[in-house]
Residue frames as a rotation matrix with the C-alpha (Angstrom) as fourth column:
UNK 1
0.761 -0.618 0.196 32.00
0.645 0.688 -0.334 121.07
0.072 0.380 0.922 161.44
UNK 2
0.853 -0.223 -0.473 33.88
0.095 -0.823 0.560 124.08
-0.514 -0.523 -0.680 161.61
UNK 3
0.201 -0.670 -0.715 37.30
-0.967 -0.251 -0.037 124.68
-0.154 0.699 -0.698 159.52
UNK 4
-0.743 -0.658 0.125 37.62
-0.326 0.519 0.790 121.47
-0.585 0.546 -0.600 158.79
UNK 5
0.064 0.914 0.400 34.56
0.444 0.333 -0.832 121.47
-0.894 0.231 -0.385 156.85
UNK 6
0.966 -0.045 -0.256 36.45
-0.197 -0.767 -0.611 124.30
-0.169 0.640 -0.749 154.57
UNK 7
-0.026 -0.922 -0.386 39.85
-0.684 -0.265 0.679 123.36
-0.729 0.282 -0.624 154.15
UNK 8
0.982 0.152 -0.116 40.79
-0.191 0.740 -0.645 121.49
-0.013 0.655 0.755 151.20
UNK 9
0.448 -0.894 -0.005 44.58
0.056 0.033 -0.998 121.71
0.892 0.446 0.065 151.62
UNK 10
0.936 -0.350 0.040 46.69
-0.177 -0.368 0.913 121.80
-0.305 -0.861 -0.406 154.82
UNK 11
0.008 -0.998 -0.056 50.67
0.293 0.056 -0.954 122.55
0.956 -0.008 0.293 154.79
UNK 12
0.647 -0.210 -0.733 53.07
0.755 0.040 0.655 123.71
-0.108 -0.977 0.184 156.87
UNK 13
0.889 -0.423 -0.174 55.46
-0.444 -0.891 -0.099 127.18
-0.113 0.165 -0.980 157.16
UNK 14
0.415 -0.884 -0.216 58.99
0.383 0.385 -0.839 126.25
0.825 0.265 0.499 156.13
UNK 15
0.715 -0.162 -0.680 61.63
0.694 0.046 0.718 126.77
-0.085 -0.986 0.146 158.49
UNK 16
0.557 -0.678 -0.479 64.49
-0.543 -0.734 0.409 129.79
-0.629 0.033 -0.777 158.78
UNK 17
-0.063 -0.973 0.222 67.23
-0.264 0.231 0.937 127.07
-0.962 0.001 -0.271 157.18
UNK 18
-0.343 -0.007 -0.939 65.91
-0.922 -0.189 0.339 126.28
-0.180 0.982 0.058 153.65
UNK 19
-0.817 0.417 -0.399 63.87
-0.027 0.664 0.748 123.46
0.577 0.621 -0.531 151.82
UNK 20
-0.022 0.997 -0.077 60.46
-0.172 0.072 0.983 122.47
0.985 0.035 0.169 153.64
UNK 21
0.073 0.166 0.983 59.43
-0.997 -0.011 0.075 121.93
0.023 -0.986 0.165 157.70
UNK 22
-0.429 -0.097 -0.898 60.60
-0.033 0.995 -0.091 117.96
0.903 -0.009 -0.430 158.21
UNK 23
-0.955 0.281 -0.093 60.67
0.175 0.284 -0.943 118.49
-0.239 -0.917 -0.320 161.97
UNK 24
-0.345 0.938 0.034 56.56
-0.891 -0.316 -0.326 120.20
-0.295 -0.142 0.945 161.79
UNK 25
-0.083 0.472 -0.878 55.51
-0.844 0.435 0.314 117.27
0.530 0.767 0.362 159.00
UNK 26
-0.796 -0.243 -0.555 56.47
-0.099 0.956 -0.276 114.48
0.597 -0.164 -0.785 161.68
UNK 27
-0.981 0.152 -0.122 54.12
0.098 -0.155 -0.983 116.02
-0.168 -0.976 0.137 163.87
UNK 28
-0.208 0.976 -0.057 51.34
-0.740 -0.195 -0.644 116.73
-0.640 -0.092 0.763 162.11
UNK 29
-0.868 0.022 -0.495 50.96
-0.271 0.815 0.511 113.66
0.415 0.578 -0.702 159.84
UNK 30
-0.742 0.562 -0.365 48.43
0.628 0.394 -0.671 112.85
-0.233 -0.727 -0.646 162.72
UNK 31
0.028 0.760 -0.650 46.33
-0.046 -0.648 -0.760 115.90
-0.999 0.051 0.016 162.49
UNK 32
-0.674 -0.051 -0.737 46.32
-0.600 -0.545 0.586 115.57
-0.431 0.837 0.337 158.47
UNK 33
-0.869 0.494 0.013 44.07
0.392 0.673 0.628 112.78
0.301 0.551 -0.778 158.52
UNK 34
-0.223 0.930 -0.292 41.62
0.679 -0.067 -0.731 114.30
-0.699 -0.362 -0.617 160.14
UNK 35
-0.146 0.183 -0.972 41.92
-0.627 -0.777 -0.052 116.93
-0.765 0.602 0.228 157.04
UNK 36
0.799 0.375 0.470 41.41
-0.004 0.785 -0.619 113.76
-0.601 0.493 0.629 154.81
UNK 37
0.138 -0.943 0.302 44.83
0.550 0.326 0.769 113.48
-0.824 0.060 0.564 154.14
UNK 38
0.881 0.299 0.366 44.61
0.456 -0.742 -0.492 116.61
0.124 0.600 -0.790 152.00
UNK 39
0.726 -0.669 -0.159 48.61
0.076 -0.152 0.985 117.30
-0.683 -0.728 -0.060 153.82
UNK 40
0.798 -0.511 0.320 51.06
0.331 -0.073 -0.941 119.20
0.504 0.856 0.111 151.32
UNK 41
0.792 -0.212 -0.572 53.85
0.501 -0.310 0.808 119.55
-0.349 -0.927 -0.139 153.76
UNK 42
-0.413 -0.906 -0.091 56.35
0.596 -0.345 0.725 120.73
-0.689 0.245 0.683 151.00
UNK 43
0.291 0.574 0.765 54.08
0.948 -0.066 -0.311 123.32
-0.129 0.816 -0.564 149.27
UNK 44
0.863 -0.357 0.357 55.86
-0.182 -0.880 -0.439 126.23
0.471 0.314 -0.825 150.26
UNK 45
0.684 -0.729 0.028 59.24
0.726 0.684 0.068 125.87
-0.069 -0.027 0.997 150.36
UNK 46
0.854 -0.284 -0.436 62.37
0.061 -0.778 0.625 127.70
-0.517 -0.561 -0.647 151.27
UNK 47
0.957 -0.273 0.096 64.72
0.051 -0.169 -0.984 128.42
0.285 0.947 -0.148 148.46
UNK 48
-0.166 -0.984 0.068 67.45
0.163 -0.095 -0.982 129.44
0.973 -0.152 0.176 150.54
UNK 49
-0.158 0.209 -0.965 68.04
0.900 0.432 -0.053 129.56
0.406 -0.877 -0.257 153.70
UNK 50
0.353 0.563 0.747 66.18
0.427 -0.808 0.406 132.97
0.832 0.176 -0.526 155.72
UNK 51
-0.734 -0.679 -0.003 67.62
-0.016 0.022 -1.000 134.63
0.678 -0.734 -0.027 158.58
UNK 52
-0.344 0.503 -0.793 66.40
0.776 0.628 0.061 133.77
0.528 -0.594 -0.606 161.89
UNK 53
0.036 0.364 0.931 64.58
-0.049 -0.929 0.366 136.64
0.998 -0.059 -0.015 162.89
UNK 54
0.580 -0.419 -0.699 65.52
0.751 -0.058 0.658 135.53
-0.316 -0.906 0.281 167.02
UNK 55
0.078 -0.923 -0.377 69.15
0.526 -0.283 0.802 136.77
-0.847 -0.261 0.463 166.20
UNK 56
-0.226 -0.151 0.962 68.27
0.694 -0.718 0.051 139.53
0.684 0.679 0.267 163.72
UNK 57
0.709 0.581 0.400 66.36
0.123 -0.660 0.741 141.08
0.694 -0.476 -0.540 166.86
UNK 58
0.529 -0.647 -0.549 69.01
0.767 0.088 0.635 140.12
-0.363 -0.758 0.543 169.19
UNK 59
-0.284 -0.941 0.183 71.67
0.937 -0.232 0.261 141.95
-0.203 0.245 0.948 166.57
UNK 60
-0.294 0.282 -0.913 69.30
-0.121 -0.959 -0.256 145.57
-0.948 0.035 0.316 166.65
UNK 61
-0.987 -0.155 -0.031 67.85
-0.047 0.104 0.993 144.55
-0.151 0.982 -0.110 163.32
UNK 62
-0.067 0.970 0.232 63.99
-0.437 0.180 -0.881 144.34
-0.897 -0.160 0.412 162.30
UNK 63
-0.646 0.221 0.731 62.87
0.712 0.521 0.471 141.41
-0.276 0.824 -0.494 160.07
UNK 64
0.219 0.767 -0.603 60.14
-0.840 -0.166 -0.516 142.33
-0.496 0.620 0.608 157.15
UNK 65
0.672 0.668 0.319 58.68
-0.277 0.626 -0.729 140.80
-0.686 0.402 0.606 154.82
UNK 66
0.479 -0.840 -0.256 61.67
-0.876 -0.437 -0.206 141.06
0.061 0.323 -0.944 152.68
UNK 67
-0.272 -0.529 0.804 62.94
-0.811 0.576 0.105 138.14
-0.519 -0.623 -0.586 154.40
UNK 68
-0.044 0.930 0.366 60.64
-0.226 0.347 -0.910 136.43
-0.973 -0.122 0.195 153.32
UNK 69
0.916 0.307 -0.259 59.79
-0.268 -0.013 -0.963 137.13
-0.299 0.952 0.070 149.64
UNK 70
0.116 -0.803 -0.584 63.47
-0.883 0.185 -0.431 136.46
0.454 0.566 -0.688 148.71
UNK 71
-0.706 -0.447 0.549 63.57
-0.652 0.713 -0.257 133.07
-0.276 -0.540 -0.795 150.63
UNK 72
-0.483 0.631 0.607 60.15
0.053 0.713 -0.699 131.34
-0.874 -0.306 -0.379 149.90
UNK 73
-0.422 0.393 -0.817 58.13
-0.905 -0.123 0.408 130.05
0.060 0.911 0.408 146.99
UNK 74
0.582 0.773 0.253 55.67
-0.787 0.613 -0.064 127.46
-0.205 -0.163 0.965 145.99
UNK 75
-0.816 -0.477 -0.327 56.50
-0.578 0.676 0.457 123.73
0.003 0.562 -0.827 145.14
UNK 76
0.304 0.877 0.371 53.93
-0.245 0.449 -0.860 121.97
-0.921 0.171 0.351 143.38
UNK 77
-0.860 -0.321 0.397 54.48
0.264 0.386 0.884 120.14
-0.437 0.865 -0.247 140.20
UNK 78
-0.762 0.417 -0.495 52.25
-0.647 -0.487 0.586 121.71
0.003 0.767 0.641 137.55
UNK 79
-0.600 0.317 -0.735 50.46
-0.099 0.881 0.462 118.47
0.794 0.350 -0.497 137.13
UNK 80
-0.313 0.354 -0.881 48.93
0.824 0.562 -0.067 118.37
0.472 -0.747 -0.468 140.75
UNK 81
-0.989 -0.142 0.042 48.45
0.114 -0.910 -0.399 122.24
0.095 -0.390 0.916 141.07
UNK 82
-0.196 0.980 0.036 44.21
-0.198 -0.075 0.977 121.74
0.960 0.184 0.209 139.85
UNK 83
0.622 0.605 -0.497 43.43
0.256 0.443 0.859 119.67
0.740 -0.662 0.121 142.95
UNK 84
-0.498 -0.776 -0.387 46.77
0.807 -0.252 -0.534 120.99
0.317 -0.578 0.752 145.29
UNK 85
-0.517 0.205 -0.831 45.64
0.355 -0.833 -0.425 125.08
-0.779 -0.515 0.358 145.47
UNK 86
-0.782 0.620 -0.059 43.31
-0.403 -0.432 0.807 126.46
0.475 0.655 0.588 142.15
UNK 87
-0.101 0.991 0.089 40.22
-0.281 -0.114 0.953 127.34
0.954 0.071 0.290 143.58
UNK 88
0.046 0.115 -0.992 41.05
0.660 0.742 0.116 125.35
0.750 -0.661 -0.042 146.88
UNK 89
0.710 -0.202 0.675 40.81
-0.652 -0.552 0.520 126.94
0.267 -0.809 -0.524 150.91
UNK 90
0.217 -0.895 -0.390 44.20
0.483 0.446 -0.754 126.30
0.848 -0.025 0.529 152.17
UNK 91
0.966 -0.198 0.164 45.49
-0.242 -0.491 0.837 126.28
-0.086 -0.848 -0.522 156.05
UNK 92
0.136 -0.966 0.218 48.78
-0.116 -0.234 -0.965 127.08
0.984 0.106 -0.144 156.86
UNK 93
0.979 0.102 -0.178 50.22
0.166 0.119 0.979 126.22
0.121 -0.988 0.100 160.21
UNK 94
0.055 -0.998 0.010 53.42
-0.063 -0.013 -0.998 127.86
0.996 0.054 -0.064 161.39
UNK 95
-0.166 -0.179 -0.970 54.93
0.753 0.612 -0.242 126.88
0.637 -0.770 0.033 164.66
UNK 96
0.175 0.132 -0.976 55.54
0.713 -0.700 0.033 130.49
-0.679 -0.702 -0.217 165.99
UNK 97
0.220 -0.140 0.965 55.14
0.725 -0.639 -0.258 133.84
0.653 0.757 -0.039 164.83
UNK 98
-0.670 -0.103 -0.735 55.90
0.618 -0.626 -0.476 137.30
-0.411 -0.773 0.483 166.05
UNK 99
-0.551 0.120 -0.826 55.32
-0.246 -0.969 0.024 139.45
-0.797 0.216 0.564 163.53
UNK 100
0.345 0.585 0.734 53.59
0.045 0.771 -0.636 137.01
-0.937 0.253 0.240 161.22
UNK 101
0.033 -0.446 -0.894 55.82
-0.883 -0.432 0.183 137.73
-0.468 0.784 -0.408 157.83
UNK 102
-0.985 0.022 0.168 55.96
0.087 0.917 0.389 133.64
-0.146 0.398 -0.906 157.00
UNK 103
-0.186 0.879 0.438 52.44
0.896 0.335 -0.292 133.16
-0.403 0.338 -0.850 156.96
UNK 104
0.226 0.388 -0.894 51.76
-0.485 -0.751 -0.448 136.77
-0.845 0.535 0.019 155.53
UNK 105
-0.432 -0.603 -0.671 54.16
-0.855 0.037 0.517 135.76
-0.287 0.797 -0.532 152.41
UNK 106
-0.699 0.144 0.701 52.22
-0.177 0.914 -0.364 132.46
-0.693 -0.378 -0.613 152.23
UNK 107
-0.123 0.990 -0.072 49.38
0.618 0.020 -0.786 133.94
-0.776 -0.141 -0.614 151.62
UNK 108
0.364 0.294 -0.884 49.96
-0.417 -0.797 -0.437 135.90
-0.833 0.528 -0.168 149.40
UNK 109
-0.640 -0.766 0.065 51.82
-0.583 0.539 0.608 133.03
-0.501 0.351 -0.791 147.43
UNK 110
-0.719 0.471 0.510 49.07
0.387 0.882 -0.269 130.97
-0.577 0.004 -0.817 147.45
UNK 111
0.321 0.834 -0.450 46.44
0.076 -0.496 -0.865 133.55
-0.944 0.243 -0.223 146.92
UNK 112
-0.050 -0.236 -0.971 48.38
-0.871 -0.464 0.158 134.50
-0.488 0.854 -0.182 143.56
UNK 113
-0.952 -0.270 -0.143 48.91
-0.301 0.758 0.578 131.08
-0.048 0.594 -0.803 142.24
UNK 114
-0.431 0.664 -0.611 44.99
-0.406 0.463 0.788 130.64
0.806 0.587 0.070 142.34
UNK 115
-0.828 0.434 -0.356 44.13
0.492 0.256 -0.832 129.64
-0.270 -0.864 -0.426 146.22
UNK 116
-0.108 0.868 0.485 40.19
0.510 -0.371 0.776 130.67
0.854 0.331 -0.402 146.72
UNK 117
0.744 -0.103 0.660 41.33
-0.630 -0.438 0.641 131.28
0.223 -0.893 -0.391 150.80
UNK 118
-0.293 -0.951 -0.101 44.20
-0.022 0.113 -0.993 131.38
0.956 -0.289 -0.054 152.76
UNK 119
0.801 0.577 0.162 43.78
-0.228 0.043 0.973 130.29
0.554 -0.816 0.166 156.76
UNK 120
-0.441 -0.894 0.082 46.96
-0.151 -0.016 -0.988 130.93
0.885 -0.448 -0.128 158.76
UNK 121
0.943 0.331 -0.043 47.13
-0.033 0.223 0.974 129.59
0.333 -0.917 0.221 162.23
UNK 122
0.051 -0.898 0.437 50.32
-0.571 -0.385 -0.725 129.40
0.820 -0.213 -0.532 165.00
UNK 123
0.226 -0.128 -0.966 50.79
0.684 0.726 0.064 127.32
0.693 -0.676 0.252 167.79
UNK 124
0.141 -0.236 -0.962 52.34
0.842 -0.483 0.242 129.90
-0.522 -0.843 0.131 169.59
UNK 125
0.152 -0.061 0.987 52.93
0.762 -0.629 -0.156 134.03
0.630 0.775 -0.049 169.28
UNK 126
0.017 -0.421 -0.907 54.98
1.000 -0.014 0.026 136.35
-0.024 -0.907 0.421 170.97
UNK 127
-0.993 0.118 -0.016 52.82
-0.119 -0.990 0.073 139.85
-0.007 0.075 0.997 170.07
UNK 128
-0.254 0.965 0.072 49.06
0.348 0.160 -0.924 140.44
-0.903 -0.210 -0.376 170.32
UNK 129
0.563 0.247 -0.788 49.07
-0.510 -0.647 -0.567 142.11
-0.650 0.722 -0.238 166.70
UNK 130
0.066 -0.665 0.744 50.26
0.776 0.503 0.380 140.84
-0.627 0.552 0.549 163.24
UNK 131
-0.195 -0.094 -0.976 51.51
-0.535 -0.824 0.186 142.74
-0.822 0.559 0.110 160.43
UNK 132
-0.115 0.514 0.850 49.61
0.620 0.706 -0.343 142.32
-0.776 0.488 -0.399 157.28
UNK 133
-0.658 -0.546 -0.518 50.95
-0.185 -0.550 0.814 143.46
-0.730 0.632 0.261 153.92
UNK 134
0.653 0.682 0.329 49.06
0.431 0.022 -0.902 144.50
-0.622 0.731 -0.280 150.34
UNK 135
-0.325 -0.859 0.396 50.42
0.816 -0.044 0.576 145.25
-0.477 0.511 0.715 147.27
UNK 136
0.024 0.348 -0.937 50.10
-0.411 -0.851 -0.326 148.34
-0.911 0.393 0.122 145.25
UNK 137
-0.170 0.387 -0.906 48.38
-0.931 -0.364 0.019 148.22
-0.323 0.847 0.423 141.70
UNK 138
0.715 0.699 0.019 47.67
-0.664 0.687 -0.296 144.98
-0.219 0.199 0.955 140.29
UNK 139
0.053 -0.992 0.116 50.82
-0.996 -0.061 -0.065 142.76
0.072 -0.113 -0.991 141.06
UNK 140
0.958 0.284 0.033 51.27
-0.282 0.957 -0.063 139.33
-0.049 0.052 0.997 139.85
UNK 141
-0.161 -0.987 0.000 54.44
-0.977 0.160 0.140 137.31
-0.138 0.022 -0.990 139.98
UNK 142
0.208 0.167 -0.964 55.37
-0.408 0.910 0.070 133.47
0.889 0.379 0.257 139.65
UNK 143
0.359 0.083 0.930 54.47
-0.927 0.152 0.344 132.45
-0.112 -0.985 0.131 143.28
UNK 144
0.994 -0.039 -0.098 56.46
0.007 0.951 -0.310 128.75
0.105 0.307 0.946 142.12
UNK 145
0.155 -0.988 -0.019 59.94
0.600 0.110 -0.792 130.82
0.785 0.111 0.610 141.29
UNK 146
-0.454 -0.437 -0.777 62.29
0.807 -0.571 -0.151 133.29
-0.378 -0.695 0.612 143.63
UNK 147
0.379 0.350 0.857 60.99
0.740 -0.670 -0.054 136.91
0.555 0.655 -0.513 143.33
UNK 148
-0.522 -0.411 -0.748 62.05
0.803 -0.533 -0.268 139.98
-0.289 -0.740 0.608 144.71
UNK 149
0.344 0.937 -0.058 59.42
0.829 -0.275 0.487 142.61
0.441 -0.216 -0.871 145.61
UNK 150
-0.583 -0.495 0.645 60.47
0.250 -0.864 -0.437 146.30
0.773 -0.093 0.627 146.25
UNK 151
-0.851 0.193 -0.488 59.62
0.355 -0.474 -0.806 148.13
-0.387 -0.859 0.335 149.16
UNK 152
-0.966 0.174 -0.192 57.93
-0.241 -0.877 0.415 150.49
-0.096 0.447 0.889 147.57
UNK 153
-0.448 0.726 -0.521 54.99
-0.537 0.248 0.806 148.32
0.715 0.641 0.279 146.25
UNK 154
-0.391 0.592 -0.705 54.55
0.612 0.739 0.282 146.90
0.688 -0.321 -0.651 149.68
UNK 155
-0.157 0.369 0.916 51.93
-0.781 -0.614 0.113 149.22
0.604 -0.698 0.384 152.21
UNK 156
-0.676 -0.130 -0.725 51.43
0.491 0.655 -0.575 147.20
0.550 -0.745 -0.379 155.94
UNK 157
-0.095 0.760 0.643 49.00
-0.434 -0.613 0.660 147.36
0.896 -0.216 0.388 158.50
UNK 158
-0.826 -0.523 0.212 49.05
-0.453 0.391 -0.801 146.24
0.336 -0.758 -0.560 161.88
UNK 159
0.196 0.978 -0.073 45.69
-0.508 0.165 0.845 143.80
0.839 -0.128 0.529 162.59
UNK 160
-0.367 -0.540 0.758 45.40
-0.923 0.316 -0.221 142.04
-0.120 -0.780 -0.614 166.15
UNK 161
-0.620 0.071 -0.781 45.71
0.028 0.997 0.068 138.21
0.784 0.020 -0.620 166.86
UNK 162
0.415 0.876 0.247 43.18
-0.818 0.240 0.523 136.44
0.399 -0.419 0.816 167.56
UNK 163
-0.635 -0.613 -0.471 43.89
-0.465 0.789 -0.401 133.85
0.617 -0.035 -0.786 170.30
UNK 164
0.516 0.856 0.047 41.96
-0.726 0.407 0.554 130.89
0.455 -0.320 0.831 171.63
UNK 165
-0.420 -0.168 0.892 43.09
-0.715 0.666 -0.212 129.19
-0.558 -0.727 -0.400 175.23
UNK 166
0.515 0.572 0.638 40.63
-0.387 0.819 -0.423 126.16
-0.765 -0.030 0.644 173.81
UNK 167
0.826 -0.427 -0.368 42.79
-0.433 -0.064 -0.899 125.77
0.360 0.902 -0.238 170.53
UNK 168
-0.045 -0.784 0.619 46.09
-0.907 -0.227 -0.354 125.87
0.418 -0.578 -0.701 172.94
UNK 169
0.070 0.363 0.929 44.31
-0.637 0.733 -0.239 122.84
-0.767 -0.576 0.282 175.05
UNK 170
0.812 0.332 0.481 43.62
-0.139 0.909 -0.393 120.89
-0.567 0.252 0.784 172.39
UNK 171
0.584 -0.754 -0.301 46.98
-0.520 -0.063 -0.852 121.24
0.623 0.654 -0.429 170.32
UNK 172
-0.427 -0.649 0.629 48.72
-0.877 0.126 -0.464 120.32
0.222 -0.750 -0.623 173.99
UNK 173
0.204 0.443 0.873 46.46
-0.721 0.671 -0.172 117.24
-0.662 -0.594 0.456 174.36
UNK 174
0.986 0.074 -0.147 47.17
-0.163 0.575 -0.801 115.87
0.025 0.814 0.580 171.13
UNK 175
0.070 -0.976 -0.204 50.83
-0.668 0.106 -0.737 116.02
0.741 0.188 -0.644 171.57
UNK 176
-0.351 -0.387 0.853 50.78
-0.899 0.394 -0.191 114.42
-0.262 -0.834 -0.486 174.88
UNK 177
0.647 0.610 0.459 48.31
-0.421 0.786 -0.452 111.54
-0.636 0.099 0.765 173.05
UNK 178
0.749 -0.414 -0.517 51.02
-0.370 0.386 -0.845 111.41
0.549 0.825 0.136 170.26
UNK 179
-0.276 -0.834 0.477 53.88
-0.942 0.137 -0.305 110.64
0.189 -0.534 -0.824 173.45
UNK 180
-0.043 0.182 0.982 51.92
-0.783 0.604 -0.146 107.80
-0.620 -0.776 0.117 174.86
UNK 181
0.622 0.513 -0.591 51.48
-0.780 0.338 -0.527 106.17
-0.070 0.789 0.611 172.01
């Protein structure tokens, strides 16, 4: 059965401009039934809008995670959080990454608020390596409100992506089944 035998949740990364991924959610609606319609497409959600890390690189800048933590947080109504992410394996699907700071910050969102696993995936990536952040000492926050997260407390590590041509195929066949339709 493979991961979908383990997820209990599926979302989507938010986009650079602020509130939740509409354009992603139209698209995968299709692929969430096959997760048994388990599809939180506003669970993490973009507070404000984040710069676009294109035209931070363009302007000699380097995103981090930074970006991130001050832009994103959960949305889940209290009421729906038991059966949403406590205890649950949750995939994440962003469109592209480079450096993989959205889905890092995810994860670690989720993981705090009570996820049991976090399963990031990409459609596309434009580095063979992600960067993958830990906190120092025992660091809890409200993964629901804004937070802001000093340097200091964050240490990185550079781990490579894992990519699968057969994944790629089948992500490109399904769109082309969702055209004909």
């Amino acid at each position: 059965m493979g991961i979908y035998s383990e997820i209990d949740t599926f979302t989507i990364a938010p986009g650079h401009a602020g509130g939740y991924n509409s354009l992603m959610e139209k698209s995968f609606h299709r692929l969430a039934r096959l997760f048994r319609d388990t599809f939180a497409p506003s669970l993490l959600y973009r507070h404000k809008a984040a710069r676009k890390s294109a035209y931070m690189r363009y302007a000699g800048e380097s995103p981090t995670l930074q970006d991130q933590i001050t832009t994103m947080c959960l949305n889940c109504e209290p009421k729906d959080r038991a059966k949403t992410i406590i205890d649950k394996t949750i995939l994440v699907v962003d469109d592209f990454i480079t450096q993989g700071f959205t889905t890092e910050w995810a994860r670690h969102l989720l993981l705090n608020a009570g996820a049991k696993q976090v399963i990031t995936v990409a459609i596309g990536a434009f580095h063979d390596a992600i960067e993958v952040q830990s906190f120092t000492g025992d660091m809890k926050w409200d993964s629901f409100r804004p937070v802001n997260i000093e340097d200091k407390y964050i240490r990185s590590r550079d781990v490579p992506a894992i990519k699968n041509q057969r994944v790629i195929e089948t992500i490109v066949k399904s769109y082309e089944e969702l055209t004909n339709m």
